[in-house]
C-alpha positions in Angstrom: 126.7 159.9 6.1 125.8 159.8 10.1 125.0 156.1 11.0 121.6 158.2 11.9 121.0 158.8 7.8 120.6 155.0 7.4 118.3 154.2 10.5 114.9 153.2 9.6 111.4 153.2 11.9 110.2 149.9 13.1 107.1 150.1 10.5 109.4 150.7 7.9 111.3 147.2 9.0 108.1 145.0 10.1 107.0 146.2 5.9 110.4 145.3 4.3 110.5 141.2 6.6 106.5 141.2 6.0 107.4 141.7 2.1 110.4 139.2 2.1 108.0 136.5 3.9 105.3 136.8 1.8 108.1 136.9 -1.3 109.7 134.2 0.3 112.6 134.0 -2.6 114.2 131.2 0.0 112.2 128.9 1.4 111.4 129.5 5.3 114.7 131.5 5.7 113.2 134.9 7.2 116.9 136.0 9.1 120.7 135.0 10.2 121.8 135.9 13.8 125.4 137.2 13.3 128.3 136.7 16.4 129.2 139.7 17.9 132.8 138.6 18.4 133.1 138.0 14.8 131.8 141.3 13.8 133.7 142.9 16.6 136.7 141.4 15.0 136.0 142.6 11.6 135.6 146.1 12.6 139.0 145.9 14.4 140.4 145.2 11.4 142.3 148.2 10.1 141.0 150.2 6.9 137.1 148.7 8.0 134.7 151.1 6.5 132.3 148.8 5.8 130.1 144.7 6.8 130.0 143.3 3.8 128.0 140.0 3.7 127.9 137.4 1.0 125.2 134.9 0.6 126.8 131.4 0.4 126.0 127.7 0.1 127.0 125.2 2.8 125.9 121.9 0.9 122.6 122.1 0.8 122.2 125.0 3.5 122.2 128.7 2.7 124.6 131.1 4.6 126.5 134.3 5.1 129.9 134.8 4.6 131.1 138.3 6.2 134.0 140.1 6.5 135.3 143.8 6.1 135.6 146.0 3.2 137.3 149.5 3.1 135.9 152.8 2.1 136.4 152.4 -1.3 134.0 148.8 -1.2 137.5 146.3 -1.5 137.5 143.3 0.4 139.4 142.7 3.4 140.3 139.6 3.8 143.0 139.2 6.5 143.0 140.8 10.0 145.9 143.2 11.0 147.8 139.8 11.7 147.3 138.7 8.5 144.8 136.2 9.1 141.7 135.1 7.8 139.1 138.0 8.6 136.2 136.0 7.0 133.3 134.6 9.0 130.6 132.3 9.0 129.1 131.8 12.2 125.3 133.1 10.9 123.0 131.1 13.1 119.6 130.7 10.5 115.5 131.3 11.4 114.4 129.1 11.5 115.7 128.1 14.2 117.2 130.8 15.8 114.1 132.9 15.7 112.0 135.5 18.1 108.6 134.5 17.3 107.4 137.9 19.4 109.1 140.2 17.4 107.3 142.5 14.6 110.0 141.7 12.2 109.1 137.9 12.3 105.5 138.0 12.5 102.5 139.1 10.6 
């Protein structure tokens, strides 16, 4: 599918954040701000179909854990160089928020 088949309207993402607030499965967590670099260096990553993020514990704080996966949904876990190509660098909102945006306001 065209990265086009999976975009969805504003609406239709103010809905789904306004639906996980009000659900608010964790706490005050509403979103994770992900590095560019890091995702950059994922998708340099030969065989990269796919993000693929895992929700993770950091001690008492949740997180992401992201990396690559290939077309057929496996897990890559080392870069072309054959090092770690697993991140964490997800900044959480709170506090990295944008209190004017429709996703993060009612």
């Amino acid at each position: 599918m065209a990265a086009e088949d999976y975009r969805i309207s504003e609406t239709t993402a103010a809905a789904y954040t306004k639906a996980w607030r009000d659900d608010n499965p964790l706490g005050e967590l509403k979103a994770f701000s992900l590095s560019k670099e890091a995702i950059d260096a994922i998708l340099e990553t030969n065989d990269t179909a796919n993000l693929k993020i895992y929700f993770g514990k950091n001690g008492d704080d949740v997180t992401l854990v992201y990396l690559g996966s290939d077309s057929s949904g496996k897990d890559l876990l080392t870069n072309n160089s054959g090092e770690s190509n697993i991140y964490d660098m997800a900044q959480p909102c709170p506090s990295e928020c944008d209190d004017s945006s429709i996703l993060n306001s009612d």
